[in-house]
C-alpha positions, 0 to 999 in steps of 0.5 A, a space after each residue: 163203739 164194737 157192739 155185741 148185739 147179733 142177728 139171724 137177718 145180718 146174714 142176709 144184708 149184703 155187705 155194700 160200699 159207702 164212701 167217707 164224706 168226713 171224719 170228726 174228731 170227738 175225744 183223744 181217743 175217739 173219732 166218728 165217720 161220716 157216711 154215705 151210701 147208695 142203697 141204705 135202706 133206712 135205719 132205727 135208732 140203736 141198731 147198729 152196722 158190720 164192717 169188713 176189711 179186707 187186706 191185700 192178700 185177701 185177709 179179712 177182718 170184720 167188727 160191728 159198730 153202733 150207728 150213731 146218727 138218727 133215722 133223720 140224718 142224710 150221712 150214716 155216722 160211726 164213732 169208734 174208739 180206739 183199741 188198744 192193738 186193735 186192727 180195725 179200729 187203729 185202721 179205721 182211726 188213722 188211715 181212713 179219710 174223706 173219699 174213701 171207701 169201706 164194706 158195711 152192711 146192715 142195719 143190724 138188730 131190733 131189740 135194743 131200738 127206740 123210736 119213741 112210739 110209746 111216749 114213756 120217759 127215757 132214761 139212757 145210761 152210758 158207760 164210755 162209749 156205750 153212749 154211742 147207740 143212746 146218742 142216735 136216740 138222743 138225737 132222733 128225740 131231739 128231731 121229733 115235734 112230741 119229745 118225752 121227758 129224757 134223761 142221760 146218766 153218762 159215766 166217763 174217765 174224765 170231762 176230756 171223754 165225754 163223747 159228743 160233750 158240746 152236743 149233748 150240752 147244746 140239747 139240754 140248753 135248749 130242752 127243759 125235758 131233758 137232763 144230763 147226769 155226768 159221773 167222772 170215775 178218774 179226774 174231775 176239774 177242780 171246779 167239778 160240782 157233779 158227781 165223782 166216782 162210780 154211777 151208783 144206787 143214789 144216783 140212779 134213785 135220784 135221776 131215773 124216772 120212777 119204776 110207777 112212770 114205767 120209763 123205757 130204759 136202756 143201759 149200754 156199756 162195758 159188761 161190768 158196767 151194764 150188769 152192776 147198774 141192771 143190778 142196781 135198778 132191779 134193786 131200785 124196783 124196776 122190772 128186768 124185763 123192761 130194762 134193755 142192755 147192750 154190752 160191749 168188750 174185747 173183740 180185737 178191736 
């Protein structure tokens, strides 16, 4: 996921090398890469990494992406989506495989970060592939002794989008504490029994943990998304300032 979230200190971490242990496959259209590097110094969940390329003839082209894994985890993980005539993202998908290499830097950010501290309940909602950073939350939650009653909203296209579905499925299998609310906009199964369309002011009355519960809320997607459901939730009562956003478009790819 390209995320827009920017910061004074990326401008003093030094870009460095990390190698591609592994390429997973998520969806059609999307693809996590599995890193490692020598001097990473540790991370948040949210935060997320620069990446540059640069072309023979010196030409550079530089995105940022959401880390995907925990603090926990050995590998840095990247999942990217594809865009269309996107540069970065078409390279990143089709020519990088295992044992190669790329310029990263980071971790970058540190307003739309979680780490659990304060034991409130969590409510992550995603727009496509603004789950992304709420995955790595996920998954830090999903590796801690003291877990905080959670929830995911996640909105896709269809059930064929949903990134990290198996594992997301696996947590709330075992995980009493955690819910997982799947809105599909475009095509559902015939069988679908969830809900169909937008993510809306029902859903979320009926899904987010009460403003009195004063649950840590972060909402990440496409811009339209982020400000419609920010919207939505101050309607519902929750205070905007508690409500943390990350927004994500068009950059090139």
């Amino acid at each position: 996921m390209t995320a827009t979230e920017t910061s004074a200190s990326s401008r003093r971490i030094e870009w460095q090398l990390a190698e591609v242990r592994d390429v997973v496959i998520e969806t059609p259209r999307v693809k996590s890469l599995l890193l490692r590097t020598a001097g990473w110094p540790g991370h948040l969940a949210g935060q997320h990494v620069d990446i540059r390329l640069t072309a023979g003839d010196g030409y550079q082209a530089q995105r940022s992406y959401s880390i995907a894994s925990p603090p926990e985890d050995e590998l840095l993980a990247l999942t990217v989506e594809r865009v269309k005539d996107g540069e970065v993202s078409q390279y990143l998908l089709d020519e990088l495989h295992a044992g190669d290499q790329l310029e990263l830097r980071g971790p970058i950010g540190g307003y739309f970060v979680w780490t659990g501290a304060t034991g409130s309940p969590l409510c992550l909602i995603a727009g496509g592939a603004g789950v992304t950073p709420l995955m790595a939350m996920l998954r830090h939650r999903d590796r801690s002794t003291s877990r905080a009653p959670a929830v995911l909203m996640y909105s896709a296209r269809s059930l064929e989008d949903v990134i990290y579905r198996d594992e997301i499925d696996a947590m709330a299998r075992r995980d009493n504490s955690l819910r997982i609310v799947h809105a599909l906009t475009r095509e559902q199964p015939k069988d679908w029994i969830g809900h169909r369309g937008r993510l809306d002011k029902c859903l979320l009355a009926a899904n987010c943990f009460p403003p009195a519960q004063d649950p840590a809320i972060y909402v990440c997607g496409p811009t339209t998304f982020v400000e419609s459901v920010s919207g939505l939730l101050v309607e519902l009562g929750f205070d905007p300032f508690s409500i943390k956003t990350e927004r994500f478009g068009p950059s090139g790819g």
